[in-house]
C-alpha positions as CSV (number, residue, x, y, z in Angstrom):
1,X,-3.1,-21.9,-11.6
2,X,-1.9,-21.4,-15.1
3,X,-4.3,-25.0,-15.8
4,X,-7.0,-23.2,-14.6
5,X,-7.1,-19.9,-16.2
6,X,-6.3,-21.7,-19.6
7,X,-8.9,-24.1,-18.6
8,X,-11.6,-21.3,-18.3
9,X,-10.8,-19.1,-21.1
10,X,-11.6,-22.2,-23.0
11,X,-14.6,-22.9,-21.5
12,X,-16.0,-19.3,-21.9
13,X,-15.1,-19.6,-25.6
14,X,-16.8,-23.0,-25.9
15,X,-20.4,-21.4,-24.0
16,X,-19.4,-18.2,-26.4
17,X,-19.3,-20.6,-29.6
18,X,-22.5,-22.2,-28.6
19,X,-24.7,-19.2,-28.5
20,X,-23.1,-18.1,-31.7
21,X,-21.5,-15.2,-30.1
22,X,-18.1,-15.9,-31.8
23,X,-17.0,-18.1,-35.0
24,X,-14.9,-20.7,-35.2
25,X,-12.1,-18.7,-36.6
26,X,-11.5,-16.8,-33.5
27,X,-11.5,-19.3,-31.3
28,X,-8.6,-21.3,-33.1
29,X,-6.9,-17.7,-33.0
30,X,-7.6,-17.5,-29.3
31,X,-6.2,-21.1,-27.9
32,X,-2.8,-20.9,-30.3
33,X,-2.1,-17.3,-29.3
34,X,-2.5,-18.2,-25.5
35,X,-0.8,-21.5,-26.2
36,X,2.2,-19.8,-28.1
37,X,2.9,-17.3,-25.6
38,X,2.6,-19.6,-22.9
39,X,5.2,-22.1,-24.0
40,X,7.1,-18.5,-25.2
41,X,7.2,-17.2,-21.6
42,X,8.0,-21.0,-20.3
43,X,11.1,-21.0,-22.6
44,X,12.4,-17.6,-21.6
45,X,11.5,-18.1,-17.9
46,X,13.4,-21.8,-18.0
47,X,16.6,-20.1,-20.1
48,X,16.6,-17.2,-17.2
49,X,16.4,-19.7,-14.4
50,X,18.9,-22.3,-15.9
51,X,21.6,-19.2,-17.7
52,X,21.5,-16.3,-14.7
53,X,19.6,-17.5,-11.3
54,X,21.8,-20.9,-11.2
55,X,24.8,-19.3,-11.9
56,X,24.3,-15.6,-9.9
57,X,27.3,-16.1,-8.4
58,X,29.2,-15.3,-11.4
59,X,27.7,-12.3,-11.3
60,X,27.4,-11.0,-8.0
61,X,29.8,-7.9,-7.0
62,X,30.1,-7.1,-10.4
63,X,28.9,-4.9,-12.7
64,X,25.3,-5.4,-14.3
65,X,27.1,-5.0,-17.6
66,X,28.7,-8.2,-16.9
67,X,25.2,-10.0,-17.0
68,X,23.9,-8.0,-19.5
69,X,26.4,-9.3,-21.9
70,X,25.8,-13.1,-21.4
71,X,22.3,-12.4,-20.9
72,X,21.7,-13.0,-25.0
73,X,17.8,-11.5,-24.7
74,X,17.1,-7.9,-24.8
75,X,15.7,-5.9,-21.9
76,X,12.6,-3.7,-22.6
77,X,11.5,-2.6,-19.9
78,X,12.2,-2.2,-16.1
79,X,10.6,-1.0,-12.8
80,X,12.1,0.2,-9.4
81,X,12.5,-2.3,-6.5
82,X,11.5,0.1,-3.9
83,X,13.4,0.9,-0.3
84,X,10.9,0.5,2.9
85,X,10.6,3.7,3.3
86,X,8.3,5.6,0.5
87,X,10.3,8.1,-1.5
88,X,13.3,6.4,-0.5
89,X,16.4,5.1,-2.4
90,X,15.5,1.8,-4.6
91,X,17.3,-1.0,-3.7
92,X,17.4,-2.5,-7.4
93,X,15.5,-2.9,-10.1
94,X,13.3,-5.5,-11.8
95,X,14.1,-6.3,-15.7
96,X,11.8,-7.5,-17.9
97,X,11.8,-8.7,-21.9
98,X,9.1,-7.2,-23.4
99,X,7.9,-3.6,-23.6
100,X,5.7,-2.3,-21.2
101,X,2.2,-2.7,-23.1
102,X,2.9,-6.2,-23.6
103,X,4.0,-6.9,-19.9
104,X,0.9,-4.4,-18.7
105,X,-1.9,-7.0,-20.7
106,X,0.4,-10.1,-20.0
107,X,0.1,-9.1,-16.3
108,X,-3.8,-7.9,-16.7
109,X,-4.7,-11.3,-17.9
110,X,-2.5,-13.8,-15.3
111,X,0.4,-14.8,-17.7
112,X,3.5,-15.0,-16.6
113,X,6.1,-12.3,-17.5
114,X,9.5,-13.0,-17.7
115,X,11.8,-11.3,-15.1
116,X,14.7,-10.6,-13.4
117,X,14.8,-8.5,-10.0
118,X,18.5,-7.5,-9.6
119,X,19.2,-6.0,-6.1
120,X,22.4,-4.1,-5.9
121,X,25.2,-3.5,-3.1
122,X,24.5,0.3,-2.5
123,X,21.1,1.9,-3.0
124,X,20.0,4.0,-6.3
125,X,19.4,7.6,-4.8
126,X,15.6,8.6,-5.8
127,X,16.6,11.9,-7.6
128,X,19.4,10.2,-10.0
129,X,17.0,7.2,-11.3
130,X,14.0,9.4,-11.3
131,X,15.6,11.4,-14.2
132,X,15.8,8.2,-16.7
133,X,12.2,6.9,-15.3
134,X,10.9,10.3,-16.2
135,X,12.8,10.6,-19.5
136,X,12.0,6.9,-20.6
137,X,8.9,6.3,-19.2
138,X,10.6,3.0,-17.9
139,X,11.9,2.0,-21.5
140,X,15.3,0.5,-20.8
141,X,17.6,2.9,-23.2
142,X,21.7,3.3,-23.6
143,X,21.1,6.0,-20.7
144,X,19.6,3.4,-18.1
145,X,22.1,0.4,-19.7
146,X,25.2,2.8,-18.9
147,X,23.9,4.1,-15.5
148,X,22.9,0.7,-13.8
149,X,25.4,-1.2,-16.1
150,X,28.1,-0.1,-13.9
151,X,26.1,-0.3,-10.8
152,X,27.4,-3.7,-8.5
153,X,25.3,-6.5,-8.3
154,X,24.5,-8.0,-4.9
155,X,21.9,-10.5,-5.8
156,X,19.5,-11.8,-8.7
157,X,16.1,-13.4,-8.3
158,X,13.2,-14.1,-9.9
């Protein structure tokens, strides 16, 4: 999948460059910039899969801080892993390492976005976490660190 998206933003850029529709200039921009934040996201995806999803046990019914801590990358961002029921409790909550404008184009344009979806042992009632998703507009802050920091972990995933 990730061949063939590179593989045909490159060959739009090469009918592009033959009509004269872009220089030369941009299209050596173009290919490093996707090349670099491929092999980015591939060394932060491998480092999350090798450090915290091999090893969840070490971290399972304990606190989130404990993770955090030997995570060694900082958390931007984060969304609600939802209940089945809509305007229900969230079961956990998905962590990514990049703000959310970066994760929103990264996601618009099929790269891959480095992640952790951390399920806890008892459910986040909707009123408490709707406060800090309100207040931070999903930022992750020292109010959403110290409130799900001490939360129990019951399982990580990717």
């Amino acid at each position: 999948m990730k061949k063939h998206l590179f593989l045909s933003v490159v060959i739009g850029i090469l009918i592009c460059r033959a009509n004269s529709a872009i220089s030369k200039n941009f299209i050596n921009y173009t290919v490093s910039s996707i090349t670099v934040i491929q092999a980015r996201n591939q060394d932060t995806i491998k480092y999350l899969q090798d450090n915290i999803i091999s090893h969840k046990e070490k971290f399972q019914h304990k606190e989130l801080n404990v993770m955090l801590k030997e995570l060694h990358l900082d958390v931007k961002s984060y969304l609600a892993i939802r209940g089945s029921k809509p305007g229900g409790p969230s079961k956990g909550i998905i962590l990514f390492f990049e703000d959310s404008k970066v994760k929103s184009k990264k996601l618009h344009n099929l790269i891959p976005v480095p992640s952790l979806n951390i399920y806890f042992e008892n459910e986040i009632p909707w009123d408490e976490a709707w406060k800090f998703r309100f207040k931070s507009k999903r930022t992750w802050l020292e109010g959403e660190k110290e409130f799900y920091g001490k939360m129990l972990v019951k399982d990580i995933t990717e």
